[in-house]
C-alpha positions in Angstrom: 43.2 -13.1 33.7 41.9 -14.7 30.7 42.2 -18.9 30.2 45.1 -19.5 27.8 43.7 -20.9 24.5 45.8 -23.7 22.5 44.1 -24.2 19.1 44.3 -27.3 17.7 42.9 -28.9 14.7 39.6 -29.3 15.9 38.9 -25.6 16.3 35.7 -24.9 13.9 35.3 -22.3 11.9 32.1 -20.2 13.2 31.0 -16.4 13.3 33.5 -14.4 15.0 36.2 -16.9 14.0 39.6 -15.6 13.0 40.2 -17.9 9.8 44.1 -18.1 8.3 43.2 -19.8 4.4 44.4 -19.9 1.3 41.9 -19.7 -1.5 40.9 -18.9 -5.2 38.1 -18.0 -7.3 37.8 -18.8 -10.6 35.2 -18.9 -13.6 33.3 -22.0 -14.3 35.2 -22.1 -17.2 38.4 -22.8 -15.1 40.3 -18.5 -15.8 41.3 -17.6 -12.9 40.0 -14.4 -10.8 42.3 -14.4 -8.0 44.2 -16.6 -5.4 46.6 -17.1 -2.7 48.0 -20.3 -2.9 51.4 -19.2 -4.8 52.2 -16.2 -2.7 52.9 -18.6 0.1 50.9 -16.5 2.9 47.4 -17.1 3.8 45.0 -14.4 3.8 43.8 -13.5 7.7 40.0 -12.8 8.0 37.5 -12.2 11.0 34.2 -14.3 9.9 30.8 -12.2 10.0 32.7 -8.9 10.2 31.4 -8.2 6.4 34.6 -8.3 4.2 33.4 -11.8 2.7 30.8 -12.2 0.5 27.9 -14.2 2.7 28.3 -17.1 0.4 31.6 -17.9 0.2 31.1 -17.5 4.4 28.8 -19.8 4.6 31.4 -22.5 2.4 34.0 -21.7 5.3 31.1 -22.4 8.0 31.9 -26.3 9.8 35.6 -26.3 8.3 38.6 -26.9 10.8 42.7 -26.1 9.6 43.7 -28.9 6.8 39.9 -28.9 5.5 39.7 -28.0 2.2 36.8 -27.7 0.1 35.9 -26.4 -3.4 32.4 -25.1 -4.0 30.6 -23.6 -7.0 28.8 -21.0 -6.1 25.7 -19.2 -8.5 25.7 -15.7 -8.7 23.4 -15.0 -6.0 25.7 -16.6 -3.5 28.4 -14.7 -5.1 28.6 -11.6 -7.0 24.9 -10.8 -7.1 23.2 -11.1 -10.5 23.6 -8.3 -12.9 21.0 -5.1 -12.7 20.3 -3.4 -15.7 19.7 -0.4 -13.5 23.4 -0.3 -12.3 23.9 0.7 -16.2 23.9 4.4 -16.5 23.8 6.7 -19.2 25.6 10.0 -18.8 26.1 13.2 -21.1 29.1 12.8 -23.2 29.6 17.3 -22.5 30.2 16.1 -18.6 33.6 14.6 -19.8 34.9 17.3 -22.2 35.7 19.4 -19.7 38.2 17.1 -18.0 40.1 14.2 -20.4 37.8 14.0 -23.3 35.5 11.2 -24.1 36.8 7.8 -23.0 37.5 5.0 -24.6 35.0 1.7 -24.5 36.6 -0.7 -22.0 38.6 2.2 -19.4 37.5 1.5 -15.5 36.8 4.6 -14.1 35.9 6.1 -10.6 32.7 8.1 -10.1 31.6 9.8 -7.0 28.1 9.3 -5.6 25.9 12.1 -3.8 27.7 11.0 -0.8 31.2 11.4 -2.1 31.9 7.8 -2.0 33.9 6.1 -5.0 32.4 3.9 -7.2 34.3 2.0 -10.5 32.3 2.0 -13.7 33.0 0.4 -16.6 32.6 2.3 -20.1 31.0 0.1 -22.2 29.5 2.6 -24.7 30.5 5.8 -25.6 29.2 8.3 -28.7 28.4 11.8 -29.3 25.7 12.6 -26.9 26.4 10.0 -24.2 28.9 7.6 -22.5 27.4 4.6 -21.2 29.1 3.1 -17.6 28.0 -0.2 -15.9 28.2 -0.2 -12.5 27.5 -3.4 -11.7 30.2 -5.7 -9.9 32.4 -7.4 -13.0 31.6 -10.7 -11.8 27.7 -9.8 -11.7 25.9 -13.0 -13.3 28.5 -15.2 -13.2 29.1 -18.3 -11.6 32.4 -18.5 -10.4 34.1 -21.9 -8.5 35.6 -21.0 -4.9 38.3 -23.4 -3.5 40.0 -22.9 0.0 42.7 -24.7 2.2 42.0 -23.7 5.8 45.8 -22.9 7.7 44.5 -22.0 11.1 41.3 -21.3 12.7 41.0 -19.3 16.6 37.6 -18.9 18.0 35.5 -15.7 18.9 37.2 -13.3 21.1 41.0 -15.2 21.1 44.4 -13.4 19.9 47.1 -15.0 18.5 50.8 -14.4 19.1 53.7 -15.3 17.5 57.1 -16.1 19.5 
């Protein structure tokens, strides 16, 4: 039978962590990307299980519930920086057979050799071929992460609600 844990506020956030937090991401420029802090529920995340970026794991690293933190972060702690060789040019013939030619600005999903999706963004399109950038839309950019930690477990504990 295992100990019983009882978090408190001195609980650390470290790899293997189960982290409760709000947070939001926005450009340096102050638009916002994304955040949790008006949907009233904090986002649930496992730390080192690779669904947040390394950087913005690292910021979380040290933190204990009620820290809160803002940190900018350059793209290669973020996004990545952009690569010109995520830009592809394909054979405007590939999409007549389907919809047509799409229009400069349209998301799409493409399927790699492996079947996996990936989003491209049209950025060019004329007669002969339709460029697509595959690159991450915040590639390049410097964005500003701020969080609110709600609850921190360590490695290996559950939590239950009564």
């Amino acid at each position: 039978m295992s100990d019983l844990l009882k978090p408190s506020e001195q609980t650390r956030i470290i790899m293997g962590s189960q982290v409760w937090l709000h947070f939001s991401v926005a450009l340096e420029n102050g638009n916002p990307i994304d955040s949790t802090f008006e949907s009233g529920d904090p986002v649930n995340l496992t730390m080192g299980d690779g669904n947040l970026l390394p950087g913005f794991e690292r910021v979380l690293m040290g933190l204990q519930a009620g820290d809160k933190r803002t940190a900018v972060l350059g793209p290669e702690e973020a996004f990545g920086e952009h690569n010109p060789d995520n830009i592809q040019r394909i054979d405007s013939n590939l999409f007549m057979a389907g919809e047509g030619l799409p229009e400069v600005g349209v998301l799409m999903e493409f399927e790699d050799k492996s079947k996996a999706t990936l989003p491209g963004l049209v950025t060019e399109v004329n007669d002969t071929e339709v460029v697509v950038d595959f690159n991450h839309p915040l590639a390049g950019k410097t964005v500003v992460f701020q969080v609110e930690v709600a609850k921190v477990l360590p490695p290996g504990s559950s939590s239950i609600s009564l």
